[in-house]
C-alpha positions as CSV (number, residue, x, y, z in Angstrom):
1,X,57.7,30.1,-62.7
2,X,55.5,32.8,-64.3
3,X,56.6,35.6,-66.7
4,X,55.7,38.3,-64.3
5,X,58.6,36.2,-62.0
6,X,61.1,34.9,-65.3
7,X,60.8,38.9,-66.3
8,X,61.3,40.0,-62.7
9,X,64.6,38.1,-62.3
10,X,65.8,38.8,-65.6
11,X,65.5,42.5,-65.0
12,X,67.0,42.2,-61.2
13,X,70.4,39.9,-62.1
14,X,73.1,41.9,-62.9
15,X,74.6,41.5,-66.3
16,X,78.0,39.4,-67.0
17,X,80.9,41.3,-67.1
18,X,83.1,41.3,-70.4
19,X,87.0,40.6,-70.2
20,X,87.5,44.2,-70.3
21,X,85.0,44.7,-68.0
22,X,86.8,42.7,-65.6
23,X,90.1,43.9,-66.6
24,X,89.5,47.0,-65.0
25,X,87.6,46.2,-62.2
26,X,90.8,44.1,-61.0
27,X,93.2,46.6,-62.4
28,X,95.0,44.2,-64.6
29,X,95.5,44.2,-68.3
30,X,93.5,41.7,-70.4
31,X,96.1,39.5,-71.5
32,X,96.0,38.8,-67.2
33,X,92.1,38.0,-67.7
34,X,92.3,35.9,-70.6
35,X,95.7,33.9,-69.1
36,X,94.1,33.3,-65.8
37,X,90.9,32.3,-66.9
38,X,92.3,29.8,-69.5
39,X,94.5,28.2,-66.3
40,X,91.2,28.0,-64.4
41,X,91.9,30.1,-62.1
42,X,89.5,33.0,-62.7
43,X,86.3,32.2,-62.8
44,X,84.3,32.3,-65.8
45,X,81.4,31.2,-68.3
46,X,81.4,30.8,-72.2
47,X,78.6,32.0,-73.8
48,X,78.2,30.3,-77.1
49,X,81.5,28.9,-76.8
50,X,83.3,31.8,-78.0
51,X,82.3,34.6,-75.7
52,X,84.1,34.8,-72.5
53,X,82.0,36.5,-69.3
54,X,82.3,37.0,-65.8
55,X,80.1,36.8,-63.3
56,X,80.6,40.2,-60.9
57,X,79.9,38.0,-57.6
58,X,82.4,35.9,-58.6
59,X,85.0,38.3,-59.9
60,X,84.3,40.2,-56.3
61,X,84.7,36.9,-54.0
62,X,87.7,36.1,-55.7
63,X,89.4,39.6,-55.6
64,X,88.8,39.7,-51.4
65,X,91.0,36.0,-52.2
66,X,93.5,37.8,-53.5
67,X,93.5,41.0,-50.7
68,X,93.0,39.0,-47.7
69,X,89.4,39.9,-47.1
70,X,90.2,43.5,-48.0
71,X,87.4,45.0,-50.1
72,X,88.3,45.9,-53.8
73,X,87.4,48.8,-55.1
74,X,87.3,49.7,-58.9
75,X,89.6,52.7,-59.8
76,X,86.8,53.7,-62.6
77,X,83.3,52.6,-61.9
78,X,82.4,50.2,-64.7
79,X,79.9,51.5,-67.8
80,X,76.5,50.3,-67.6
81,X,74.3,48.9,-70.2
């Protein structure tokens, strides 16, 4: 892969989601996050071993797990970077 494609992907994935971040796209306090991510059951990445993120994709597929297949949508939209 050349830079003009490493760049070009880079600049296209969205960024990783923060506990809070996915706090409120779910609507659930952060304790929730942090719980349900420890028990496996949200999905997640460390970054660094200490930095807990979220993957939007992932946070959205398993929210429609949790509606039935109904879409989710946030009650705020989320800050961007």
């Amino acid at each position: 892969m050349g830079n003009a494609e490493a760049s070009e992907t880079v600049e296209t994935a969205e960024r990783l989601w923060t506990v809070r971040d996915c706090a409120k796209y779910l609507n659930v306090s952060r304790k929730w996050v942090y719980s349900h991510a420890q028990a496996g059951d949200l999905p997640h990445s460390w970054l660094g071993g200490t930095a807990l993120r979220f993957h939007p994709a992932r946070i959205r597929e398993y929210a429609q797990t949790l509606t039935g297949g109904a879409k989710v949508v946030p009650l705020r939209p989320l800050r961007k970077c």
